[in-house]
C-alpha positions in Angstrom: -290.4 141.8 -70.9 -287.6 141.5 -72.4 -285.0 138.6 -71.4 -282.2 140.5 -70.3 -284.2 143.0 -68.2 -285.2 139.9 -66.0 -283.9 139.2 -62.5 -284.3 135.3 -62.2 -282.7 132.7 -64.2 -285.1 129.8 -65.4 -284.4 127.0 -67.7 -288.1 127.2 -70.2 -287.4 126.1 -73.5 -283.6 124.9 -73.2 -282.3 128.7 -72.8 -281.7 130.7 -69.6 -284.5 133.3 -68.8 -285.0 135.9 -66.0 -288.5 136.2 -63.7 -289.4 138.9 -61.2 -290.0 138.1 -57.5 -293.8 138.3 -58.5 -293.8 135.9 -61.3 -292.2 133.6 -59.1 -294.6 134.1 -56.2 -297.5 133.8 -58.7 -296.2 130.9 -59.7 -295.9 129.0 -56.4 -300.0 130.4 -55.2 -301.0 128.8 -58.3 -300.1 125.4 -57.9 -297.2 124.9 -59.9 -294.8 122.8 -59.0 -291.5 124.6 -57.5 -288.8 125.5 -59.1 -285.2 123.7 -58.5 -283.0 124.6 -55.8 -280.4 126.2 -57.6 -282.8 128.7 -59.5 -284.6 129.5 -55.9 -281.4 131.0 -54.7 -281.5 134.9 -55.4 -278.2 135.9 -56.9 -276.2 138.3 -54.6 -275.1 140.6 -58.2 -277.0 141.3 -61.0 -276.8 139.3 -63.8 -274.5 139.9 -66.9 -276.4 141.7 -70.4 -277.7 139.1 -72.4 -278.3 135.4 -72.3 -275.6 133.3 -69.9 -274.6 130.1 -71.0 -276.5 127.3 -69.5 -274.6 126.0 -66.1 -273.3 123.0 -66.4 -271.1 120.7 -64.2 -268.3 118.3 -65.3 -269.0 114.6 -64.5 -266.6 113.5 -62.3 -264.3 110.2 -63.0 -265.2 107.2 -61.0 -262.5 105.3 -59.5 -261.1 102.0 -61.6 -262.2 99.3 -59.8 -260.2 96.8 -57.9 -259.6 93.3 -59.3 -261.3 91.1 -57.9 -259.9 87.2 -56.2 -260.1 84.7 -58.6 -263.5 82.7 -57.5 -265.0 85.6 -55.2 -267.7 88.2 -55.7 -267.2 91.7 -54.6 -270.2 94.8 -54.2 -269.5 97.7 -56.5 -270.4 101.5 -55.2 -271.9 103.4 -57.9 -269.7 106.5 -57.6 -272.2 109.7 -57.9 -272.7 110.5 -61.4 -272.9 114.0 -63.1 -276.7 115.3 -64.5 -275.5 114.1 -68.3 -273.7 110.6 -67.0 -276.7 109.7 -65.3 -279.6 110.7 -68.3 -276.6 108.7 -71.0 -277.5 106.0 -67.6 -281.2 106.0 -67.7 -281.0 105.6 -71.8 -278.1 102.7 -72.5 -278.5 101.1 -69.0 -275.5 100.4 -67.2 -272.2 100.2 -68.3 -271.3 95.9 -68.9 -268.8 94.3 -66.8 -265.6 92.7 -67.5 -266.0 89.0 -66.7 -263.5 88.0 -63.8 -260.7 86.1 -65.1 -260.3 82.7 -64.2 -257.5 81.0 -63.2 -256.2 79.4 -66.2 -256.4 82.6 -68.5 -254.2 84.5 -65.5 -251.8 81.6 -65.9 -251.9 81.8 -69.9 -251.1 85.4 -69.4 -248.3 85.1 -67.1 -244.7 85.6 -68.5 -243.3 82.4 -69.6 -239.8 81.4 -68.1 -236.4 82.3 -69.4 -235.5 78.9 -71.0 -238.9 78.4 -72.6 -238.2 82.5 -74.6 -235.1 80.7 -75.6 -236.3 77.6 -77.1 -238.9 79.7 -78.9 -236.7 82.0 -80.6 -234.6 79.1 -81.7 -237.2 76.8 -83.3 -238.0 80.4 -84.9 -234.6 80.9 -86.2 -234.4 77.7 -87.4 -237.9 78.1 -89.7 -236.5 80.9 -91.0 -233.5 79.1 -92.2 -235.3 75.8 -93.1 -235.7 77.4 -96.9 -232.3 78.4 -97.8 -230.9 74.9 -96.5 -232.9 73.6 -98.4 -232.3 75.4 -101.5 -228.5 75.2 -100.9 -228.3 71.2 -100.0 -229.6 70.2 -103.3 -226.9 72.7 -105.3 -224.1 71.2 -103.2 -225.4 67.4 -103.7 -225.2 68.0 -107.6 -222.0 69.7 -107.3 -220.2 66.9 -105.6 -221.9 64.3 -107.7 -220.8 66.5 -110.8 -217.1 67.0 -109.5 -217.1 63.1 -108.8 -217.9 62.1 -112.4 -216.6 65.2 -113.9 -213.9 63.1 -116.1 -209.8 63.2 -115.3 -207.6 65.5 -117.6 -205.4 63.4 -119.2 -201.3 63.5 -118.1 -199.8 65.3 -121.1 -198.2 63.3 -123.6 -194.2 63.7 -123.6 -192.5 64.4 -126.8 -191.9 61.5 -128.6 -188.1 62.1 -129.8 -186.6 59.8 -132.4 -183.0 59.7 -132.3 -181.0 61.6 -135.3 -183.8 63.8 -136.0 -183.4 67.8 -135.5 -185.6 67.5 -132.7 -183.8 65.0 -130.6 -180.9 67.0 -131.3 -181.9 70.2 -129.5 -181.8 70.4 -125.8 -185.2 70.9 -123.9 -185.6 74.0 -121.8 -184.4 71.5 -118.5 -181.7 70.2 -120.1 -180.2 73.7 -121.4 -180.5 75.1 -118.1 -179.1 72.3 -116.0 -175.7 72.9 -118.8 -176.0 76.8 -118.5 -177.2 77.3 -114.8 -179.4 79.4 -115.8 -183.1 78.6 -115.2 -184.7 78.7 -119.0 -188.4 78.8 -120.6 -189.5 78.0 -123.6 -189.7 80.9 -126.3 -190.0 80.7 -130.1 -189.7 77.9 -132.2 -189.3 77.6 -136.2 -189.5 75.2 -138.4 -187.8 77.1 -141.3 -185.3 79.7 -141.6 -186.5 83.8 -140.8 -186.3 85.5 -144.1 -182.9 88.0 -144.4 -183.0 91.0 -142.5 -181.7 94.1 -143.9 -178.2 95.3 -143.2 -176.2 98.3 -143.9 -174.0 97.5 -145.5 -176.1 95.4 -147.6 -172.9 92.7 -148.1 -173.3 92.2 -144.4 -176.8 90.1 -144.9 -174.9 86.7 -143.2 -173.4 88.7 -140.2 -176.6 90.4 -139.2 -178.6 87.3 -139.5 -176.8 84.0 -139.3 -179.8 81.7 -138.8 -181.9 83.3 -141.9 -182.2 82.1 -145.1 -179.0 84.0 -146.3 -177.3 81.5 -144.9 -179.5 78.1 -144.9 -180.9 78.9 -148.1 -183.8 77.0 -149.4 -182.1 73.6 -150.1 -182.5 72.1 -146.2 -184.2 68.6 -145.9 -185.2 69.5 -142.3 -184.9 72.6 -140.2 -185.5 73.4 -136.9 -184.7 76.3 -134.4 -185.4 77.4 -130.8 -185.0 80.4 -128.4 -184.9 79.8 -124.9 -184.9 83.1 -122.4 -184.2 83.3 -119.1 -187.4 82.4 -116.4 -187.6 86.2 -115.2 -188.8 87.4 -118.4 -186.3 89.9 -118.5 -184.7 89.2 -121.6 -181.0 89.2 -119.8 -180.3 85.5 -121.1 -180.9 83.9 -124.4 -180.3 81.0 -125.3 -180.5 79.9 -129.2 -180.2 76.1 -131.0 -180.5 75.5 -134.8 -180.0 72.3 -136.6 -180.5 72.1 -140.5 -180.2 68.7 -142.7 -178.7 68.7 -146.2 -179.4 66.5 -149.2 -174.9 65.3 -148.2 -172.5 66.5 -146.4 -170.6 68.8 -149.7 -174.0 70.9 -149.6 -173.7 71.3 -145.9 -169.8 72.3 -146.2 -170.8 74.5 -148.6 -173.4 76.3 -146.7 -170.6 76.2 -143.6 -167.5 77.8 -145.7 -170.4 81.0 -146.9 -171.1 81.5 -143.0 -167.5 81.9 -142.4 -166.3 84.2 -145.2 -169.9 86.3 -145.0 -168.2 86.8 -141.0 -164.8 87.7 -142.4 -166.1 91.1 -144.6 -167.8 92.3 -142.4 -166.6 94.1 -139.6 -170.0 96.0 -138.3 -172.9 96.5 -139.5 -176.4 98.3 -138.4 -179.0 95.5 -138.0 -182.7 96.2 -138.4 -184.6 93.0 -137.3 -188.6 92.2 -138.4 -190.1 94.5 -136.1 -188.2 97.8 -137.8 -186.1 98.1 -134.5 -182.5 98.9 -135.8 -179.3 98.8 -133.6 -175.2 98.9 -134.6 -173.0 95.5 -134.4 -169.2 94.7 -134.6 -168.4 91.1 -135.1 -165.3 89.3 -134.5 -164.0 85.6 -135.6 -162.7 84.5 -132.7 -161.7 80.5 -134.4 -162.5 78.7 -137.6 -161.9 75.3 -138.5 -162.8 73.2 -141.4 -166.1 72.1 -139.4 -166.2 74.9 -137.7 -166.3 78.4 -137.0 -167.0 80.7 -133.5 -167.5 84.1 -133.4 -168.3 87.2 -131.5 -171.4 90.2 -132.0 -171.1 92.8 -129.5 -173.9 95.3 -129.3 -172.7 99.0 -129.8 -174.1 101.1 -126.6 -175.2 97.7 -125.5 -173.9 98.0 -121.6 -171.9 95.0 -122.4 -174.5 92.9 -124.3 -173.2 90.6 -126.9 -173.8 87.1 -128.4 -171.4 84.8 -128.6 -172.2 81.8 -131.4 -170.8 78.9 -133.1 -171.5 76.6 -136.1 -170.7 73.3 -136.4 -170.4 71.1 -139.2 -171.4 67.2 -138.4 -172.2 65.0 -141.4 -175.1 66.4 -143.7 -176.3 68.6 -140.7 -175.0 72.2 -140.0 -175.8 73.3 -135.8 -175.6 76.5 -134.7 -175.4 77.1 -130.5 -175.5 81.2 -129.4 -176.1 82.8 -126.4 -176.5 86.4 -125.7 -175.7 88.2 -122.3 -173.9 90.7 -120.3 -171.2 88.1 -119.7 -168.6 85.7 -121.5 -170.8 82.7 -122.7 -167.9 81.1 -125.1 -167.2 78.1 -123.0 -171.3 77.5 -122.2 -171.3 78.0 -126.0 -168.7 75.4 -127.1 -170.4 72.8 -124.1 -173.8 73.4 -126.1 -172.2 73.3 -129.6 -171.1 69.9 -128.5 -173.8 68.4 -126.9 -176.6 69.1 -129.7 -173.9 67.3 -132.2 -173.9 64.5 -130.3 -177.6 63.8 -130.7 -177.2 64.3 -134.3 -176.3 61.4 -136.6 -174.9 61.1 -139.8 
């Protein structure tokens, strides 16, 4: 018979079967030994076409057990187990038991206090920090012993002046402010005459450049010139000193008397210095002596600018003093003419 033309559900070889009334009368006469409950009981509908899945019941969860006292023993119930829990029983045996835990593991697992977290994290901390002091300590012993034995700069030398030279005749950058009031820094110093610059008109070579060589010429024993400039940087004061020594005094006249008549023929000029910058000049002779002679360059377009100089004749030495600026400088120029000849002998 085929098995979905039976009326009786039987579980024979591991798959759901149906049996008539008969065969399951037969059956029971014979000797066999009845069938379980659950396929006894005659179904109230018939049964689906084909083969049902095999009817199966989920195990049920047993209920976690309560901890036990420390030190006391307490009876488990076996909670009633499904059909597979209890075969998956019967095979492995059952389940093992957690050991109770004693006393001192319950107190090893107990939160530790507040002040006993904080110590911990510290003495963490400070393990974690134990290697970069420890890198560091060693760089800063070695830099203080370096700095410790790392040897003094000398004090700078002053400048050893001998009197009635050209260079104890020229004021020092403190000592030319202090006479001009005008706070001064050191600029460019020579220790020869500039070559000629080139004027237009070409006759006004000593005008246009009264501290060149077309006025000192080549025959100076010593030479020496400085520029001072105003501590700003601005270029709004300047402050010039030259001092050249003769061979005698006739050669230093002589080089005086061409400084005062190159001044006399020439009126203005257009001055083009080293650096190709060009710019228009009138001069003026303002007094000239036998020693002496003062004059005036005023800047065409200038806003005012003008440079206000004088020569002096003292021995075998010629000086020059100039100062260029917006204002009237020929009284700080006549104070300056006379203080670098008094360092000058003769």
């Amino acid at each position: 018979m085929p098995e979905h033309d039976a009326t009786g559900p039987t579980a024979s070889h591991g798959k759901a079967t149906w049996q008539t009334p008969a065969d399951s009368a037969a059956g029971t006469r014979s000797g066999e030994a009845a069938l379980p409950t659950w396929q006894q009981t005659p179904r109230a509908t018939p049964p689906p076409m084909g083969s049902p899945a095999p009817l199966t019941t989920p195990p049920r969860k047993a209920p976690a057990p309560a901890s036990p006292a420390p030190g006391t023993a307490v009876a488990r119930t076996a909670a009633p187990q499904a059909p597979a829990v209890r075969a998956a029983t019967a095979l492995t045996g059952p389940p093992a038991q957690a050991p109770a835990r004693t006393a001192a593991q319950a107190s090893a697992q107990a939160p530790a206090p507040r002040a006993t977290r904080t110590r911990v994290r510290i003495a963490a901390a400070l393990r974690r920090r134990r290697l970069p002091l420890a890198a560091v300590l060693p760089c800063l012993v070695l830099a203080g012993v370096g700095w410790w034995r790392w040897p003094s700069q000398p004090a700078p030398v002053p400048l050893h002046l001998v009197a009635g030279t050209v260079h104890a005749a020229l004021l020092t950058p403190e000592q030319a402010s202090r006479l001009t009031g005008v706070s001064l820094t050191s600029g460019p110093r020579a220790a020869e005459p500039a070559p000629a610059l080139a004027a237009d008109p070409s006759s006004c070579g000593i005008a246009v450049g009264p501290a060149t060589q077309a006025v000192y010429g080549k025959d100076w024993t010593a030479f020496l010139s400085a520029t001072y400039q105003d501590a700003g940087g601005f270029g709004d004061y300047t402050l010039t000193q030259v001092a050249g020594v003769y061979p005698d005094s006739a050669k230093a006249g002589a080089v005086l008397q061409g400084l005062a008549a190159g001044l006399r023929s020439c009126p203005s000029a257009v001055r083009t210095d080293q650096d190709g910058r060009s710019s228009r000049w009138t001069y003026r002779v303002d007094a000239a002596t036998q020693d002496g002679v003062a004059w005036t360059a005023v800047q065409d377009g200038g806003n005012g600018w003008a440079c206000y100089r004088q020569a002096q004749l003292k021995g075998r030495s010629l000086l020059q003093a100039g100062i260029c600026e917006a204002g009237d400088g020929r009284s700080t120029v006549q104070a300056l003419t006379l203080r670098i000849a008094a360092g000058v002998g003769e």
